[in-house]
N, C-alpha and C positions, 0 to 999 in steps of 0.2 A: 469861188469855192463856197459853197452853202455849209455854214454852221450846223453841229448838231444838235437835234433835241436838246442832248446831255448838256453840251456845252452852254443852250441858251439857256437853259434851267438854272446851272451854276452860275452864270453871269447876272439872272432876275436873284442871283441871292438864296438860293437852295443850298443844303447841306447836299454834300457828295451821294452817300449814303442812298440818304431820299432818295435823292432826283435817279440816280443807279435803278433804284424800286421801281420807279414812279414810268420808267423809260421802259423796263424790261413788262413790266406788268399790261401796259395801255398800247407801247409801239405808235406813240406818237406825241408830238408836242401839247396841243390841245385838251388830250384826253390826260397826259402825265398830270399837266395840270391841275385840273379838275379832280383826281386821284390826291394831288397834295393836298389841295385844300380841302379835302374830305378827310383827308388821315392826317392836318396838322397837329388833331390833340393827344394821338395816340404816337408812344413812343415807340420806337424804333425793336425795341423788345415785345411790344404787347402787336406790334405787326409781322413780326418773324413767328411768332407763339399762334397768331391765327392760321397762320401757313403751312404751318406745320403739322395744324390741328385739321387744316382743310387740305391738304395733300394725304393723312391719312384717313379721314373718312371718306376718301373720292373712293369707290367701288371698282375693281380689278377688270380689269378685261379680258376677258377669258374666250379665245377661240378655239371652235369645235379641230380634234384629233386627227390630223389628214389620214384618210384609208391606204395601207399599203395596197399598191399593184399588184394586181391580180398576173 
């Protein structure tokens, strides 16, 4: 049975937390990684507060009004 991301994350010593972020953000071992060590100086508050701030300036998606049937 193949271990998971998650699991090998927390077993290299990751906080839950993180490695949770790090899994759902990248979708994979290598790249979660690389996510850690890019965001270990930044707290767990000031990466929820980017997310937030970059899930509300992402732009709507707005599609066109189906035509009623004629």
């Amino acid at each position: 049975m193949a271990t998971s991301d998650l699991n090998m994350l927390l077993d290299m010593g990751f906080e839950k937390e993180r490695a949770e972020m790090a899994v759902k953000k990248t979708g994979g071992l290598q790249a979660a990684i690389d996510w850690l060590d890019k965001n270990q100086d930044k707290s767990l508050d000031d990466i929820k507060a980017a997310d937030t701030a970059d899930a509300s300036s992402e732009p709507l998606l707005l599609t066109p009004a189906k035509k009623p049937a004629a």
